[in-house]
Structures are given as C-alpha cells and as structure tokens.
N, C-alpha and C positions, 0 to 999 in steps of 0.2 A: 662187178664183172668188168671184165679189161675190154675198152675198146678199141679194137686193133686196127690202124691202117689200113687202106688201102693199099694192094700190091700193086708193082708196079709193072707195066707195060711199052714197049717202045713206041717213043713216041714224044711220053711222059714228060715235066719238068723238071730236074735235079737242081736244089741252089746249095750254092757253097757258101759257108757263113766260116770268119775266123773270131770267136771269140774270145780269142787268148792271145797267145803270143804271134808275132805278126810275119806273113807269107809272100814269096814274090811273085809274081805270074812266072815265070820260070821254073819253080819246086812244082806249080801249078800243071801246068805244059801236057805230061804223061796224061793224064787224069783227064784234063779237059779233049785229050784225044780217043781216051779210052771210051770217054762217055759219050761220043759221036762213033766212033765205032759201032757199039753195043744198039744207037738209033735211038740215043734218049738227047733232049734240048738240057741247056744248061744256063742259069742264071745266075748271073755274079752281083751282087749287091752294088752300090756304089761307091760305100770306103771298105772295100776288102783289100787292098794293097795298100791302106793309109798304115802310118807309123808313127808310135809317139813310143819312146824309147823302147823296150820290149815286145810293149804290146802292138795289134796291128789296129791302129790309132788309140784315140780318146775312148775312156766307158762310154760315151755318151755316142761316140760311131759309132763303135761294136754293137751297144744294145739297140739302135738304130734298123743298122743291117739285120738283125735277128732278128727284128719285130717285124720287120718289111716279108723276111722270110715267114716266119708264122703267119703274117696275114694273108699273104698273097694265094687266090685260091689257085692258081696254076702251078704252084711248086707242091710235088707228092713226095719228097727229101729232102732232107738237107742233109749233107754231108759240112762235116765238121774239119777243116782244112788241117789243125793241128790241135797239139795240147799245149803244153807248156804251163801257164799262171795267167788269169784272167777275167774266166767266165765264173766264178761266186762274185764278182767285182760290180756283174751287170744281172745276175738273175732277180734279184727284186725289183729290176728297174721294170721287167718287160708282164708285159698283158696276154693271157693264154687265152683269153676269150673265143677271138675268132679260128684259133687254135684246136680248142675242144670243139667248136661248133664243127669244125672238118678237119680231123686227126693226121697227120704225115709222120713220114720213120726220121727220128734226128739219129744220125748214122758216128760214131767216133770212141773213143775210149782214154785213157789217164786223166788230165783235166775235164774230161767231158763228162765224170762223172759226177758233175756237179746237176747235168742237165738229166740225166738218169735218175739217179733218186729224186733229184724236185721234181721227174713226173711220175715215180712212184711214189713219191711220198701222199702229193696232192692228187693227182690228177688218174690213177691207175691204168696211167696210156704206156704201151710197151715199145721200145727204143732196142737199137740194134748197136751192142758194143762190139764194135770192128774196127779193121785199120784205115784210115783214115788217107788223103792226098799228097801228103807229106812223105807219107810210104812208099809211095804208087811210084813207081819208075819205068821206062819201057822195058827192063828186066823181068820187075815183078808184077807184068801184067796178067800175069796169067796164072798167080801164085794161086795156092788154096787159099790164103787171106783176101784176095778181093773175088776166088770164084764163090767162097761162102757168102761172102757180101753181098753179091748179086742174086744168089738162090736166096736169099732172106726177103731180101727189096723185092723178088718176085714172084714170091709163096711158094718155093720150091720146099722138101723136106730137109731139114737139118738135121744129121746123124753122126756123131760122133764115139772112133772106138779108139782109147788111150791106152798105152800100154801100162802096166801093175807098178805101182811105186810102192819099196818098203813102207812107208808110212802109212797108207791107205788102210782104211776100218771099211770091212765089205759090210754092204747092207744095199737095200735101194727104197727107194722114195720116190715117188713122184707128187711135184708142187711147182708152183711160181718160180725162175730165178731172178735171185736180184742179187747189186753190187757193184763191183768195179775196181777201179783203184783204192789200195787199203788206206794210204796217206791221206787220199780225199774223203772220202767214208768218214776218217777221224775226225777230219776237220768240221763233216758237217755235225756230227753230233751233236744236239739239241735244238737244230737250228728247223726252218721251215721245210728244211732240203732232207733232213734224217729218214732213211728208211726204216718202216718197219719190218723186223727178220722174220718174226714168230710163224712156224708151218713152212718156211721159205728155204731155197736150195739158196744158200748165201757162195758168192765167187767173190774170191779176193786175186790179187795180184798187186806186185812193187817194183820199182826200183830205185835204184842206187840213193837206199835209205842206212843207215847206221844201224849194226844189228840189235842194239842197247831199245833205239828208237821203234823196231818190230815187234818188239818185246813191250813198251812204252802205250803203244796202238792197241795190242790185244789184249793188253791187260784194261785198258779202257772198254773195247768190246764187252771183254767177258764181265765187266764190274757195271756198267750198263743192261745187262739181261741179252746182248745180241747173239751169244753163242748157246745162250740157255736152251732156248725152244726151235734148233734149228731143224728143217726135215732131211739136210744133208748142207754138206761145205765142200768146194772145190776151189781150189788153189791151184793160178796160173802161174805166172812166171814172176821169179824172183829173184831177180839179176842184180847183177854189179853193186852185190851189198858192200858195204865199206863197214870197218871195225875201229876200234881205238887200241894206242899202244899195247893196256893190258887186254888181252884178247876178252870178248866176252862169253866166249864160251862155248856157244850153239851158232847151228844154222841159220835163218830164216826159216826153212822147213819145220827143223828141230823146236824153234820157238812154237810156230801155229798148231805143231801136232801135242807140244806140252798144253797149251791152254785149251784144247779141245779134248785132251784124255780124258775126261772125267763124263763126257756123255756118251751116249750111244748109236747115235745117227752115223751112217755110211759119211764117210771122209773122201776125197780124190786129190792124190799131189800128182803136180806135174803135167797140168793140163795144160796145152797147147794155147795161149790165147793173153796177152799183156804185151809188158815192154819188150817182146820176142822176135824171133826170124818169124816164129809161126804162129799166128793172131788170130785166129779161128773164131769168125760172127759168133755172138750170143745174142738170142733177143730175150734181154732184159724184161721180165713182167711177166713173158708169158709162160706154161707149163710145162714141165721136161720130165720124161722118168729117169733116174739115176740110178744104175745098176753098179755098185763096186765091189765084182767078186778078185778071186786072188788071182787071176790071170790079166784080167783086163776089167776097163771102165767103161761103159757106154753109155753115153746121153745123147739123148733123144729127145728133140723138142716136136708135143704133138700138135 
C-alpha cells in the first residue's frame, strides 16, 4: 500500500534541492517569488549554488543537501531545481529513514528519475514528475505545467483529456503509474533504483537521443520482461531526436509502437508531459484510470 504524502497548505515549507547539474539563484528568482506568492516558506540548503564543474558542487554537497532536505521535519517538498547528470551519483549515498518515518512529494522529472523509481522501487512512496525551477519564468507562472503542479502538491484532482494519435491501441486500465525519462529507466536497469512494471501504467518520454539508441532502450525493455505485463503505456514527448548519415529508418514513435505491437494493453502517444513546452504533473505510484478510445485519451488519477 502506497503511503502518500501529506498535501500541502499555505504556510508549508517547500526546499529546493539541486542534485544534478548545478543552478544560479538567478534561474532561481521566478520560482522563489512564485512560492511567496502562492503563501508557502521556502528553504534552500546550504551548498545549493556550489559548483564543481557541471555539477552544482561535490557528490558529497549535493547528497548532503538532500539528506538535510529528507530529514528536516518542516520541509513537506522538495522541488528539484533541474535535471541534467548527477543524482544516480549520490543516491546510494543518502539515508531514507527519517524520510519514510514522515513521507514529502520530491517534485522534478529527466534526471529525477533516478529519485522516482528508487522510491518506487524500495520504498512504494508516490513522487510528482513535473516541471521543475529551471522552467519556471515570470512568463510561465501561470502555465498549466506549474498550475498542475500545485493541484498535485495540494490534493487537488488531476484530469487529463489528450487528443487521439494515429498510433494509439484503445483500451483502458486502471493501475499504479510509474516511469519517467526512458534514457534513465535504461540506465537503471538491474540496479537498486529498477522499477517494477508488471500490472503498472508504464510513462516514458526522451530527448534528443539517436534514433538507433530508442530502439537500443526498448529492445532492452522488452528483453527484460518490462513491456510484457504492462496494464497500459503512455508515451510523452520525444523531441529533438537526432539520426545518423544512413537514416535509420523510423520515428521514435514508430520505434516504441513496434516493440509494443505484440500485446494488448491500451497504448497513449503524444501525451503532454517531458522534455516539452507542456509538462503536465504525474504522480508517479499512485492509481490512474486510462481510457484510450479513438477520439481521445483521458487519464485520471484517483
């Protein structure tokens, strides 16, 4: 049984953890005014704007901050400042204990999907894949990617209707979703961080991966058992694929809808929500019904 978070309330503590690649208080700025806005306090670790070439400092800062975030009982989020490469660098490092004793939503998506599955894998506590700080501009304060955000973080309902992509296999399901970015999913395979699919509404999304290399991942998937027993697949966005001289052939699409032909579970392309203008909250763990008939898709997390 999933033990879900606490929603949250104004008032609340929000802490910003970067454990990847590293942020300035500047990219910061929007987000930190948002979150005063909105009537929520906001905690920033102590080396969140360290630097040690890419990353935003040492593993040894990063898992530091993180740890200080999970312990601290006054933070009810953490938002994940960016993605980038980093955070499988530091997740063995850190201690969930005080964590599971009082659960919070770790809020982010591409590299964050490292901190996704390692809490589905072990801990079956449900995480919010959304856009992240790094997004957040005074522009897009108001986008449907951080008003989803916010109705997630504060139990509002999540309703999603997508419109019909040729590729889509109608059916629906209702299960668990889990997932994330496909490159990281690969990565983790067999590690402590692997999720299990079987019964589960699996979400993928990429980018700018080589289409040989999309092909490369599912065929790992599918020779692994991940696509065998899914209760449905929905695929976000898959952008700025890159190719090699001899074309290889196929889409992205075209790839994930070949290595899924062969079962029978309802399919979703073209869902709003990855490396995209339109990032649309998932909470990760918990239940959805997926309905994919020939007009439209709608999921619904209950």
């Amino acid at each position: 049984m999933n033990r879900i978070p606490p929603y949250l309330k104004p008032g609340d503590t929000i802490g910003i953890a970067a454990p990847a690649r590293k942020i300035s208080h500047e990219e910061l700025a929007p987000t930190l005014a948002l979150l005063e806005r909105r009537g929520y306090k906001v905690l920033l670790p102590e080396n969140l704007f360290a630097e040690c070439h890419q990353f935003a400092g040492t593993d040894e800062q990063r898992a530091d901050d993180m740890q200080y975030l999970l312990d601290n009982p006054d933070v009810k989020a953490i938002l994940f400042a960016r993605g980038g490469y980093g955070s499988v660098r530091i997740i063995d490092r850190l201690d969930f204990t005080a964590f599971l004793q009082a659960p919070k939503w770790l809020c982010g998506y591409s590299d964050m999907t490292v901190f996704h599955s390692h809490l589905q894998a072990n801990y079956q506590i449900p995480t919010l894949h959304a856009t992240m700080p790094v997004n957040i501009t005074d522009e897009t304060a108001d986008s449907d990617n951080v008003r989803t955000l916010f109705e997630a973080l504060e139990g509002r309902q999540l309703t999603y209707e997508v419109t019909a992509h040729p590729f889509n296999r109608s059916g629906s399901a209702t299960a668990p979703v889990v997932g994330g970015n496909l490159s990281m999913l690969y990565s983790l395979l067999g590690s402590p961080s692997d999720i299990a699919t079987d019964g589960k509404i699996l979400f993928i999304e990429d980018l700018d991966e080589y289409l040989y290399h999309i092909d490369r991942m599912m065929m790992n998937l599918k020779r692994n058992g991940k696509l065998e027993r899914l209760a449905g697949l929905v695929i976000g966005g898959m952008s700025d694929m890159n190719d090699n001289t001899i074309p290889y052939g196929k889409t992205a699409e075209e790839i994930v809808a070949e290595h899924c032909a062969g079962y029978d579970y309802p399919v979703c392309f073209g869902f709003p929500a990855g490396h995209i203008a339109r990032n649309l909250t998932l909470k990760l763990g918990m239940t959805a019904q997926l309905k994919v008939a020939e007009n439209q898709t709608i999921l619904s997390f209950l």
